[in-house]
gemmi code that builds the backbone of each chain (N, CA, C; Angstrom):
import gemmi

chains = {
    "A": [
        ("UNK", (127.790, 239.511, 86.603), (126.770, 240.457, 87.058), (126.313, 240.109, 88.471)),
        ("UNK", (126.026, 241.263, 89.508), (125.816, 241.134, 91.059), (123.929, 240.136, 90.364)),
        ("UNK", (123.915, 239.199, 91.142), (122.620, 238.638, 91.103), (122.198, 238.294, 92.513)),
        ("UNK", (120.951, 238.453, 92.624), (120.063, 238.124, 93.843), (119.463, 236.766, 93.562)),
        ("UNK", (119.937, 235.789, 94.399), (119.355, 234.550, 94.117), (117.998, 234.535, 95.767)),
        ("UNK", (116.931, 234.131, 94.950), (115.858, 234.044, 96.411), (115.182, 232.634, 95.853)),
        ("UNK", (115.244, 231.427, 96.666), (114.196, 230.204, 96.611), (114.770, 229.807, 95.478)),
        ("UNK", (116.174, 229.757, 95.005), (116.562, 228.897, 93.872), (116.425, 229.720, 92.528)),
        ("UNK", (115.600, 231.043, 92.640), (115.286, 231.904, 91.183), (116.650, 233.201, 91.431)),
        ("UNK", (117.298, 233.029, 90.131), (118.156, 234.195, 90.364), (117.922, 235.546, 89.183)),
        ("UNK", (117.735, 236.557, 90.324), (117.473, 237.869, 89.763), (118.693, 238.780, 89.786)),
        ("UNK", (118.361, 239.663, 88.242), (119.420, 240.931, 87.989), (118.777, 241.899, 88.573)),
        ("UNK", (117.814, 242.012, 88.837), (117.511, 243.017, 89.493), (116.913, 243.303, 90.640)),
        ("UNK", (116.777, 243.893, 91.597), (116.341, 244.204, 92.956), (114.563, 244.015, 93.035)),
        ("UNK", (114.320, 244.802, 91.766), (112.861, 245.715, 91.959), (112.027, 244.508, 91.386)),
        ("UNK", (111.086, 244.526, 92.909), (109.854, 243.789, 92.572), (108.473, 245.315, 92.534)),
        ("UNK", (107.623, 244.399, 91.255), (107.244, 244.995, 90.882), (105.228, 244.465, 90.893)),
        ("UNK", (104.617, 245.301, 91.028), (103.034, 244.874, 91.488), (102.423, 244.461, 90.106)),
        ("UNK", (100.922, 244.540, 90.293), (99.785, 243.987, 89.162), (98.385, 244.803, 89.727)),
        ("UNK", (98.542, 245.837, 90.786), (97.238, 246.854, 91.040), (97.627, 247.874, 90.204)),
        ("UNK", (96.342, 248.494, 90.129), (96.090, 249.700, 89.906), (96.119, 250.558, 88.522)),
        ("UNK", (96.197, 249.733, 87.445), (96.848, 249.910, 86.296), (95.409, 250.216, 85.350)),
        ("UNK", (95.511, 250.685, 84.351), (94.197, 250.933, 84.207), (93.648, 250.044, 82.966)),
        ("UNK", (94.823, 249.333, 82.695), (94.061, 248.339, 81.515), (95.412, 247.394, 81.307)),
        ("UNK", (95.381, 246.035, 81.417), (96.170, 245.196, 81.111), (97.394, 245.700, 79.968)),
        ("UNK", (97.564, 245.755, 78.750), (98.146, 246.528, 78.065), (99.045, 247.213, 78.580)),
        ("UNK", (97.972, 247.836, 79.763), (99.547, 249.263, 79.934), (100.371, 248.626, 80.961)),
        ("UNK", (99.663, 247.770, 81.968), (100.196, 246.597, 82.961), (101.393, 246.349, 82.192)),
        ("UNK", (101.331, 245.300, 81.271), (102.480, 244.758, 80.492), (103.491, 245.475, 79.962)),
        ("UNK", (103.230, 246.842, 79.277), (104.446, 248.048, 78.969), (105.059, 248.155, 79.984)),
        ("UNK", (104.432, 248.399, 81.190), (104.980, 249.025, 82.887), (106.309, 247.490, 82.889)),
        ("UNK", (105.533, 246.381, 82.664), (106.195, 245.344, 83.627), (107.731, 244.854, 82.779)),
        ("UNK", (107.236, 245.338, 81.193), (108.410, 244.998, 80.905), (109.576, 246.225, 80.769)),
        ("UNK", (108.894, 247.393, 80.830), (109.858, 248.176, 80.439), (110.662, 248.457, 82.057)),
        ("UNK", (110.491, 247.592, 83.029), (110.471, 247.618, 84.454), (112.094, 247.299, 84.861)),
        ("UNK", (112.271, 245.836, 83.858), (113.588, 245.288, 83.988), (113.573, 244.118, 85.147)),
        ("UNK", (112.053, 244.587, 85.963), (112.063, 243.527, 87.326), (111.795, 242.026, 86.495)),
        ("UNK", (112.498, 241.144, 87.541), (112.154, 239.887, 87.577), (111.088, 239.017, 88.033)),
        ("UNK", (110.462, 239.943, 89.101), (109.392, 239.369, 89.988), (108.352, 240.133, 89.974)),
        ("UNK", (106.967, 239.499, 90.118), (105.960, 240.684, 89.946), (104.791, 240.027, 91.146)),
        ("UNK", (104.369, 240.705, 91.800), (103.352, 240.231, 92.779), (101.679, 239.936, 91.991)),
        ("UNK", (101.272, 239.001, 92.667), (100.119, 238.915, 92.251), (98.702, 239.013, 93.555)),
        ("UNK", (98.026, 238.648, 93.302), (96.339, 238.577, 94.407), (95.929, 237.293, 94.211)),
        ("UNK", (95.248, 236.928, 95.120), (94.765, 235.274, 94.603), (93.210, 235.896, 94.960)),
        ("UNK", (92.291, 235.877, 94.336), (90.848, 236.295, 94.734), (89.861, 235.374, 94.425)),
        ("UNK", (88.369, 235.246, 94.665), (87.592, 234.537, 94.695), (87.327, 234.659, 92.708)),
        ("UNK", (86.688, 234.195, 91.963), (86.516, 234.114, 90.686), (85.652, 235.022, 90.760)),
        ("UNK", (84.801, 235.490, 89.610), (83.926, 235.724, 89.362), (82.772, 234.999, 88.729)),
        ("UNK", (81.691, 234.323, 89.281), (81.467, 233.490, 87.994), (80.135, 233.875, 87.253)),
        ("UNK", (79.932, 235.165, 87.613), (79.286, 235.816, 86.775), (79.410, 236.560, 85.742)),
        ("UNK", (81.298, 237.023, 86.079), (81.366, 237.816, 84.621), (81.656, 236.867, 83.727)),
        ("UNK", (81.691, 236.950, 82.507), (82.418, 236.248, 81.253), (83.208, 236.753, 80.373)),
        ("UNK", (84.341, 236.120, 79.835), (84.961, 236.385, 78.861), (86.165, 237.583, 79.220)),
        ("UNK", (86.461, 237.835, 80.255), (87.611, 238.623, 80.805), (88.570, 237.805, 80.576)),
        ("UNK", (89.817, 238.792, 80.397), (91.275, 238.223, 79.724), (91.716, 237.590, 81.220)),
        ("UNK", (92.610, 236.881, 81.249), (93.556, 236.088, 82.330), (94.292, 237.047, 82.486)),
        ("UNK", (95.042, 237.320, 83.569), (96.097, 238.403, 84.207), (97.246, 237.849, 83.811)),
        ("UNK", (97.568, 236.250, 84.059), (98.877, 235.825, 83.373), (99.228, 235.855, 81.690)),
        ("UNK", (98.168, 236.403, 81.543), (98.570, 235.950, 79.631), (99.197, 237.434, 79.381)),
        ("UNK", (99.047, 238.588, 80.615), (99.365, 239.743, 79.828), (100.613, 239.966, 81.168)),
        ("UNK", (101.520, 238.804, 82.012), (102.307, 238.930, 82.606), (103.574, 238.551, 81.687)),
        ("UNK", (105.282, 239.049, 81.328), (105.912, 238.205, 80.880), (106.317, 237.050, 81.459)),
        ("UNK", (106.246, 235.820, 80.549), (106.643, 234.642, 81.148), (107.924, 234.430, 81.491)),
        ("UNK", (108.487, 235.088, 81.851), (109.807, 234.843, 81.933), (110.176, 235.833, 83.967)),
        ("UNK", (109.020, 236.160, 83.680), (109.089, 236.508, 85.696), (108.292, 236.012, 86.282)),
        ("UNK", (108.998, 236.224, 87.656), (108.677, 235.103, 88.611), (107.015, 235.896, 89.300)),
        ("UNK", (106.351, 235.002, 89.484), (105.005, 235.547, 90.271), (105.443, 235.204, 91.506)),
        ("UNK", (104.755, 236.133, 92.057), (105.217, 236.394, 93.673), (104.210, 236.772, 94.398)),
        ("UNK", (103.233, 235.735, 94.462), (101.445, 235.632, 95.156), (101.586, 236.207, 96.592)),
        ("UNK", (100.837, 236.713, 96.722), (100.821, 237.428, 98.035), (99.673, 237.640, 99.237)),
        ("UNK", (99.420, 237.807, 100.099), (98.229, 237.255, 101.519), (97.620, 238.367, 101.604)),
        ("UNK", (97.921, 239.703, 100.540), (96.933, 241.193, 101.635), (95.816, 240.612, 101.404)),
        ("UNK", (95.143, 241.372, 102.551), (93.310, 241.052, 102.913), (93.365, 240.212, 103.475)),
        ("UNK", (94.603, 239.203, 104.127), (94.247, 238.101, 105.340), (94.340, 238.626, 106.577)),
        ("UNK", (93.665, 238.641, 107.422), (93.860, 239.328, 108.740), (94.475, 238.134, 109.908)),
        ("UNK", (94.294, 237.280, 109.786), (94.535, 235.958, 110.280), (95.818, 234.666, 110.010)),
        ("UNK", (96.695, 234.145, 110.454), (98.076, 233.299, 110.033), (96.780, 232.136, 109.234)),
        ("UNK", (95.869, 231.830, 109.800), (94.636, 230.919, 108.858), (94.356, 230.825, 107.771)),
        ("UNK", (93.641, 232.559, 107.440), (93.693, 232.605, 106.329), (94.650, 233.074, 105.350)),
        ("UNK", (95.551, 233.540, 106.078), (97.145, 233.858, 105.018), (97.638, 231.884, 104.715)),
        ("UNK", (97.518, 231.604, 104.960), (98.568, 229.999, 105.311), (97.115, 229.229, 104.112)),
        ("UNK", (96.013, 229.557, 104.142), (95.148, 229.270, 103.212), (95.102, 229.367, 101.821)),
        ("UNK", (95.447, 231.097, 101.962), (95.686, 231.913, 100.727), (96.939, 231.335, 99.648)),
        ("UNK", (97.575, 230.684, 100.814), (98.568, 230.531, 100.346), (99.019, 229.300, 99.559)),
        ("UNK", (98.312, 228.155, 100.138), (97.870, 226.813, 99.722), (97.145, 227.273, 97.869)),
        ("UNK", (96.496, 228.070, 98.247), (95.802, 228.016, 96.977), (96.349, 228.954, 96.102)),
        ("UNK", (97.342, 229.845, 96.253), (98.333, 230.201, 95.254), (99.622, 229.474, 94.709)),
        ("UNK", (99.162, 228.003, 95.485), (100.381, 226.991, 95.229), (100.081, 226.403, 94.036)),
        ("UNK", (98.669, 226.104, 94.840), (97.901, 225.419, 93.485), (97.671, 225.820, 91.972)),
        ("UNK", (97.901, 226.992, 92.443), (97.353, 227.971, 90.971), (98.663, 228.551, 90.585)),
        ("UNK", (99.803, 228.182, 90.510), (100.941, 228.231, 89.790), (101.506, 227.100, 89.164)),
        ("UNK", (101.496, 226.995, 87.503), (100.567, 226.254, 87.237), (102.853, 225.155, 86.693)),
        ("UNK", (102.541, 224.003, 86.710), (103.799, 223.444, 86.433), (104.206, 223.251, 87.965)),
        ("UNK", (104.475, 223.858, 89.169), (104.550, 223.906, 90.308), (106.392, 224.212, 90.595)),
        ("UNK", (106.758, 224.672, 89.707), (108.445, 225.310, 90.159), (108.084, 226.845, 90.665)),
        ("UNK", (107.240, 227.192, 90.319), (107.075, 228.796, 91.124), (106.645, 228.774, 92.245)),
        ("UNK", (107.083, 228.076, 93.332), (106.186, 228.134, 94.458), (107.035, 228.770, 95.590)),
        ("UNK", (106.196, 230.314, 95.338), (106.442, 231.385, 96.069), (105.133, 232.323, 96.538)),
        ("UNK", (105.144, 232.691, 97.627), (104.213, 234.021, 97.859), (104.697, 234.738, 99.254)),
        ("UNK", (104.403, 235.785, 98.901), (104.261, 237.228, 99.808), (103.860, 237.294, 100.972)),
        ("UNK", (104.582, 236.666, 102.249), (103.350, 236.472, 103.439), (103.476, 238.152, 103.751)),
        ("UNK", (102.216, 238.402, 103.700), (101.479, 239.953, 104.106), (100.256, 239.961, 105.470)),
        ("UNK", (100.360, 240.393, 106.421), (98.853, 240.350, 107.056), (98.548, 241.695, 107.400)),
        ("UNK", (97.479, 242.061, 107.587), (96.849, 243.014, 107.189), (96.945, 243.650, 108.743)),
        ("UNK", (97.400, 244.809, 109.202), (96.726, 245.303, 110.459), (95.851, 245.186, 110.839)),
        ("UNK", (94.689, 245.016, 111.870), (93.540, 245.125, 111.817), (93.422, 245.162, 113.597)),
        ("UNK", (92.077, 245.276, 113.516), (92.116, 245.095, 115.327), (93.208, 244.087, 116.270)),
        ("UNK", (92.594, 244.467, 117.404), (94.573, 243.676, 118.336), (93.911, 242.236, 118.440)),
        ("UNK", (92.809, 241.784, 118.709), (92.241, 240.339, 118.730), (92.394, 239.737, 117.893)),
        ("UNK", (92.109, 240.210, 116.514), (92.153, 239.022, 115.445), (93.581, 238.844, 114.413)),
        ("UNK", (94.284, 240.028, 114.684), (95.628, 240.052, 114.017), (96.530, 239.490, 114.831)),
        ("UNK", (97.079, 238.598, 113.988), (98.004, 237.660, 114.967), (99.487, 238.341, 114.776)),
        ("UNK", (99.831, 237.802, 116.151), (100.900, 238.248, 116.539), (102.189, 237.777, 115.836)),
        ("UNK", (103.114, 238.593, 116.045), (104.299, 238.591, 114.765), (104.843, 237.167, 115.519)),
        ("UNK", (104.740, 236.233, 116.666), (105.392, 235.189, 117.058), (104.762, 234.096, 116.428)),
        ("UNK", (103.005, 234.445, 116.224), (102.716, 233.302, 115.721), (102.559, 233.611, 114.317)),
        ("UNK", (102.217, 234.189, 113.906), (102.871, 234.697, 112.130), (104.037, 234.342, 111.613)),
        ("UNK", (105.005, 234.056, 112.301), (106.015, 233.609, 111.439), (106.254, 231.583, 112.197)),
        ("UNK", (105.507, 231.418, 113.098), (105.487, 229.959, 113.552), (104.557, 229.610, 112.382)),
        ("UNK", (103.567, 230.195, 112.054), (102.980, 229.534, 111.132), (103.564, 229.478, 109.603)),
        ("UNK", (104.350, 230.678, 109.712), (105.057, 230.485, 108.388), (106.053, 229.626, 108.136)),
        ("UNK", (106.646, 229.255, 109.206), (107.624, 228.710, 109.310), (107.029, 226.923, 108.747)),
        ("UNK", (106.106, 226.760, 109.352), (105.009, 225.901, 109.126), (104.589, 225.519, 107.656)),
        ("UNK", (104.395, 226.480, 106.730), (103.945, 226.726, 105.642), (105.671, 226.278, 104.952)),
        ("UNK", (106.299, 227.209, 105.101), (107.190, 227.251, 104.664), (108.222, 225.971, 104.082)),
        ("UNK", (107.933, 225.117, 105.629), (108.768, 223.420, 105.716), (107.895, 222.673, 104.505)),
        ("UNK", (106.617, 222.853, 104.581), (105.558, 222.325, 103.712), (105.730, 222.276, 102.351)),
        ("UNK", (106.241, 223.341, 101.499), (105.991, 223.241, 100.039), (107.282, 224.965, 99.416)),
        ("UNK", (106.837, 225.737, 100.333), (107.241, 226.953, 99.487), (108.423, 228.000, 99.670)),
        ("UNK", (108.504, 228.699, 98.985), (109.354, 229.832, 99.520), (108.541, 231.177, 99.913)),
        ("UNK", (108.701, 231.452, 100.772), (107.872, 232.771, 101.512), (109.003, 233.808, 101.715)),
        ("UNK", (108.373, 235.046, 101.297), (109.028, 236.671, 101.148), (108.308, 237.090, 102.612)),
        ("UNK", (108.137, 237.228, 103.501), (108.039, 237.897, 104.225), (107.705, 239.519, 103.957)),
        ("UNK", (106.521, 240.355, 103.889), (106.758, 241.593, 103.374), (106.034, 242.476, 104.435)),
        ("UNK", (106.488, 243.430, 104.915), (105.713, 244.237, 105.857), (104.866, 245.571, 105.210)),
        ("UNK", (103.815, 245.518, 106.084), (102.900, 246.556, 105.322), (102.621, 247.443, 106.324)),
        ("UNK", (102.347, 248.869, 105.833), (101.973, 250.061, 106.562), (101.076, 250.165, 106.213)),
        ("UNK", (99.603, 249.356, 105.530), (98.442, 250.362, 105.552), (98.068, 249.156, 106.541)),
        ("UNK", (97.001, 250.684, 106.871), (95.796, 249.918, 108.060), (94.493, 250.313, 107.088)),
        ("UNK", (93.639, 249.089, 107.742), (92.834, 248.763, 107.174), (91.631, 249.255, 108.348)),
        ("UNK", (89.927, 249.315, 107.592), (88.975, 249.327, 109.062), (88.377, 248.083, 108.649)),
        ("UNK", (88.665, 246.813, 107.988), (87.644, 246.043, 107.268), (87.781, 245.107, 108.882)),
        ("UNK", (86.313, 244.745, 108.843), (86.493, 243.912, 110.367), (86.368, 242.285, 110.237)),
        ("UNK", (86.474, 241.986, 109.291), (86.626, 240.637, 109.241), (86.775, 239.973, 107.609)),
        ("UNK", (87.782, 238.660, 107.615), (88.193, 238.446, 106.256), (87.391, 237.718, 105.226)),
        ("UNK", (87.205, 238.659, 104.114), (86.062, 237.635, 103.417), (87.146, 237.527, 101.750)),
        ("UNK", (87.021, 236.341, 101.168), (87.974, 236.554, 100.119), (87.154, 237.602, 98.597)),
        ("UNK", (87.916, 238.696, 98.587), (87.039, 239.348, 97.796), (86.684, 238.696, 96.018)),
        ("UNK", (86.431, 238.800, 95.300), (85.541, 238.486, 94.080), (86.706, 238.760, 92.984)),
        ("UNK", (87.228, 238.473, 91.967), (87.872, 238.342, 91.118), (87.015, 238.386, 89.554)),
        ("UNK", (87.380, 238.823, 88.660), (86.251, 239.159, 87.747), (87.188, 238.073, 86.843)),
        ("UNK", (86.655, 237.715, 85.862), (87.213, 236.752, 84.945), (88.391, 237.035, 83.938)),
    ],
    "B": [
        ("UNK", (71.029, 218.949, 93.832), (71.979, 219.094, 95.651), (72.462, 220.769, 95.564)),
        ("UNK", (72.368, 221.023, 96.636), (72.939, 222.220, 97.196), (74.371, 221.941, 97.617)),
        ("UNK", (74.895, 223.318, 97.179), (76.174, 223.823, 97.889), (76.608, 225.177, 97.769)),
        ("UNK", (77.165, 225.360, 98.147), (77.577, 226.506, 97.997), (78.909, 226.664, 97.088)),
        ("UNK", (79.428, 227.806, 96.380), (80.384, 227.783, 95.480), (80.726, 229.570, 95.605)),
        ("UNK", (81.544, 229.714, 96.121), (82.315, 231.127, 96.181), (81.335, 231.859, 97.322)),
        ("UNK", (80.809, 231.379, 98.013), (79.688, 231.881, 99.182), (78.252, 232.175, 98.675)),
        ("UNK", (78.347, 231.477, 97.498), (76.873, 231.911, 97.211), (75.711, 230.163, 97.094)),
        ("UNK", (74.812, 230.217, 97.931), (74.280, 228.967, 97.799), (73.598, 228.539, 96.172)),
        ("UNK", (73.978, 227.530, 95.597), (73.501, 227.314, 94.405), (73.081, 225.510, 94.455)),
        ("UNK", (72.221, 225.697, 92.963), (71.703, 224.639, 92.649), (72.642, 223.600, 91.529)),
        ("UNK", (73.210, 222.455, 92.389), (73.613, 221.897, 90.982), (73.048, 220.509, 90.689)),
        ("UNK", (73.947, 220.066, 89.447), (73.121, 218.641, 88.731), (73.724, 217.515, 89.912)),
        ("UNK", (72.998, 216.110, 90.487), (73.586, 215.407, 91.112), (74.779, 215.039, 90.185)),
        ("UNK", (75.631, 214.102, 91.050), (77.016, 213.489, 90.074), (78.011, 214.027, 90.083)),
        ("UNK", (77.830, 215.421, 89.914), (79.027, 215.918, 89.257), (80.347, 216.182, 90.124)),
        ("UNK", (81.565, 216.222, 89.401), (83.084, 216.302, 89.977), (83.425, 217.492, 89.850)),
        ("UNK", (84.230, 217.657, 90.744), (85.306, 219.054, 90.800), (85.158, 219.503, 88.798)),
        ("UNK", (86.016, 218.653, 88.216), (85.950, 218.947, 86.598), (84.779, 219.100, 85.896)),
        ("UNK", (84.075, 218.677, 86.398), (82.225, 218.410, 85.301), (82.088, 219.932, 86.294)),
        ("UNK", (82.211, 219.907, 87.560), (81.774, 221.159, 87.711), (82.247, 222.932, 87.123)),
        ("UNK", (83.522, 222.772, 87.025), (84.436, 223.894, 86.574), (83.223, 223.423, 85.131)),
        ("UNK", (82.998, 222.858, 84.160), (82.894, 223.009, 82.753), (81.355, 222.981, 82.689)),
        ("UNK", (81.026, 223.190, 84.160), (79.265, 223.271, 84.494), (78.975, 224.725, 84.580)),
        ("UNK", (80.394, 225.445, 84.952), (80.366, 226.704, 85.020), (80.858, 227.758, 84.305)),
        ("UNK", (81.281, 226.941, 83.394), (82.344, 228.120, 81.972), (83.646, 228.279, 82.338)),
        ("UNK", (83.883, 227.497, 84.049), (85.632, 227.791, 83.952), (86.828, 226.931, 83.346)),
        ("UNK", (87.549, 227.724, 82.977), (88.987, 226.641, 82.636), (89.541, 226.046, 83.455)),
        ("UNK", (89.913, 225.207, 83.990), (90.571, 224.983, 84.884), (91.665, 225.225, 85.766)),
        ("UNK", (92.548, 225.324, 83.781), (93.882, 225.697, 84.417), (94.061, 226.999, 85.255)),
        ("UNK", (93.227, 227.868, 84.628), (92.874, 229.452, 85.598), (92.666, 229.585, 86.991)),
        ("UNK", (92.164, 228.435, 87.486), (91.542, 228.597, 88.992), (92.196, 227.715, 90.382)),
        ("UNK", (91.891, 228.135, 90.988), (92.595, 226.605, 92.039), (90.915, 226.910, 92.662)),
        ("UNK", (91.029, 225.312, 93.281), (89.659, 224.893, 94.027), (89.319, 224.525, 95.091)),
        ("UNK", (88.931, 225.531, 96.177), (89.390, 224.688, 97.681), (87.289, 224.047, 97.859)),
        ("UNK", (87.860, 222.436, 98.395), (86.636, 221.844, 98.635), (86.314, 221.598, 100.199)),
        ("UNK", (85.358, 222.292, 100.582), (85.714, 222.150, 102.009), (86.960, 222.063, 103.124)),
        ("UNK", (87.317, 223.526, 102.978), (88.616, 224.034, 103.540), (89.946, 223.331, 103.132)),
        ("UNK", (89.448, 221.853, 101.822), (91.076, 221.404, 101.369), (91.489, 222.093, 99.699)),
        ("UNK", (92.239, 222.405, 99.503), (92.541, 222.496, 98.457), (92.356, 220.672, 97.408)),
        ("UNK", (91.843, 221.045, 96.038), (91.682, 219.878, 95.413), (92.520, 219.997, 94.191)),
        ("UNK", (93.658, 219.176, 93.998), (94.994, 219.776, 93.188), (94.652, 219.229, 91.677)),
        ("UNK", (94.913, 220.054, 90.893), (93.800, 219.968, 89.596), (94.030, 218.824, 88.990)),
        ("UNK", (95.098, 217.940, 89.023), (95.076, 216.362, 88.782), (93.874, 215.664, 88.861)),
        ("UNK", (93.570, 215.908, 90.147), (92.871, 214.753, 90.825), (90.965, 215.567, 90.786)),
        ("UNK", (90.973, 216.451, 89.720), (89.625, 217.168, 89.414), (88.762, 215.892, 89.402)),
        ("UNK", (89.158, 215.352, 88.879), (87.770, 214.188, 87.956), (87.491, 213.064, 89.077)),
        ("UNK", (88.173, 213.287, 90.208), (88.132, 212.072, 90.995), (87.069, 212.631, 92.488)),
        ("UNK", (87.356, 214.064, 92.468), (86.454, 214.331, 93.638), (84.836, 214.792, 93.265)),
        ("UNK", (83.984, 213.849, 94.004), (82.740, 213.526, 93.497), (82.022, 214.653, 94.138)),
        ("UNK", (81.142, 215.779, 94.194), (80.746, 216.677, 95.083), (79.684, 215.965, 95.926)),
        ("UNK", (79.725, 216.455, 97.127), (77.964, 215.912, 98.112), (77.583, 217.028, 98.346)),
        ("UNK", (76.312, 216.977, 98.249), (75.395, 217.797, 99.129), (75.720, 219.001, 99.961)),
        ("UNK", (76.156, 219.910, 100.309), (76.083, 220.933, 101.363), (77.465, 220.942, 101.290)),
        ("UNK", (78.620, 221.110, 100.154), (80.000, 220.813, 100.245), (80.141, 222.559, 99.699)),
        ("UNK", (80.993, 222.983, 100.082), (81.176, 224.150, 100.263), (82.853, 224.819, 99.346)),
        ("UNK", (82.541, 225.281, 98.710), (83.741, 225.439, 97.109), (84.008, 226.749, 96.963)),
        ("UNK", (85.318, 226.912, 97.181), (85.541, 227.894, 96.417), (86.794, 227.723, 95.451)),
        ("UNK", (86.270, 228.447, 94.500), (86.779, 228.755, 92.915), (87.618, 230.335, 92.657)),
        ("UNK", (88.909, 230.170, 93.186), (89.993, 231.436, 93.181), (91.020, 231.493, 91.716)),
        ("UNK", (91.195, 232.651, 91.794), (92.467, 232.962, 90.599), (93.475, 234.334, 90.868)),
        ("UNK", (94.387, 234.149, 90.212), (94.929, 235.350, 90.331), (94.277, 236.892, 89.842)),
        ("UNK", (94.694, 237.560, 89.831), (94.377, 238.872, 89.857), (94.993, 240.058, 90.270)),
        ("UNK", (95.327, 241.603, 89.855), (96.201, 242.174, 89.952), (95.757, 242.667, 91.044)),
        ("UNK", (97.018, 242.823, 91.883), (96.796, 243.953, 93.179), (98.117, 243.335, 93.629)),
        ("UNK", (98.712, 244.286, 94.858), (99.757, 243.346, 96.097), (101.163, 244.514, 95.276)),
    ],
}
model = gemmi.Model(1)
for chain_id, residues in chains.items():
    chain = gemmi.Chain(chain_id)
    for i, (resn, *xyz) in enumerate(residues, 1):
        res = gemmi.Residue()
        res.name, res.seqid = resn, gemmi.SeqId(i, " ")
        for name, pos in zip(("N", "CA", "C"), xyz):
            atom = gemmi.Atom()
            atom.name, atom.element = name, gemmi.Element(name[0])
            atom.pos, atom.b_iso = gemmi.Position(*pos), 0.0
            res.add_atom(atom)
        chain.add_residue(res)
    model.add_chain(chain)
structure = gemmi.Structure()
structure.add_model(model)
structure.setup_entities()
């Protein structure tokens, strides 16, 4: 069978597949398995530590695909290269160590430039992980990066 | 002692570690990664980092989006 090998993980299939927008875990998991993908992106967000008793996102991911953590909402190689440290951490055994470098459009001052975006990745990269490189078309108006809130 | 924990300034008990703190707060551990003043603190070594005063934490996890 044609396989895609990326960072040592080898996939049958092409299609990576997300973890937004879904309207209840449950149906997340029908989507992801009836998907066939191997890889599924994730968010790394601030906790919540006010809500309680919310399900974990990995318990309703199959274990058998690869998470594929990812930087949207960093506007900065700082805080992507941050984001990223701490989606290292939080993959848990430490053979999955992969994420999505994403940066966000944003004004021309604080969005770094594609030379030093990938010096820093390159950076990141020698360090610990395997990085996907992924380009994004939305623009954003948010003017500065705050890590948003994660509910439990 | 004061610190802050996910940007919000709070009150905690003196003493406590990265681990006494996650179980000061209802979290699991394994769920979260913990950056302690801009370092990441790798969940091994929870019980060994002692918090001070004005130390600044944040407490991340995954979550769907991307």
């Amino acid at each position: 069978m044609d396989e895609l090998v990326l960072g040592g993980h080898r996939f049958t299939s092409r299609l990576v597949v997300g973890t937004g927008k879904y309207k209840d875990f449950p149906t997340m998991n029908a989507a992801l398995q009836a998907s066939g993908a191997g890889m599924v992106t994730v968010a790394v967000r601030r906790l919540d530590l006010k809500a309680r008793g919310e399900a974990s996102l990995l318990h309703w991911i199959p274990k058998d695909m690869v998470l594929l953590p990812n930087t949207a909402g960093c506007f900065t190689a700082e805080d992507a290269v941050r984001t990223c440290r701490l989606a290292r951490e939080l993959q848990l055994g430490g053979e999955n160590r992969w994420s999505s470098w994403r940066s966000s459009p944003t004004r021309r001052r604080s969005s770094p430039t594609s030379k030093r975006r990938w010096r820093r990745q390159g950076s990141w990269s020698r360090r610990a992980s395997a990085c996907c490189p992924t380009p994004t078309t939305t623009r954003s108006r948010r003017r500065s990066w705050r890590m948003p809130v994660a509910r439990r | 002692m004061r610190a802050t924990v996910n940007g919000e300034p709070v009150e905690l008990p003196d003493g406590l570690t990265v681990s006494t703190l996650l179980q000061h707060l209802g979290v699991r551990a394994e769920r979260v990664a913990v950056e302690r003043n801009g370092e990441v603190v790798k969940q091994a070594r929870h019980g060994e980092h002692r918090l001070a005063s004005g130390d600044v934490l944040e407490i991340v996890t995954f979550v769907g989006g991307g």
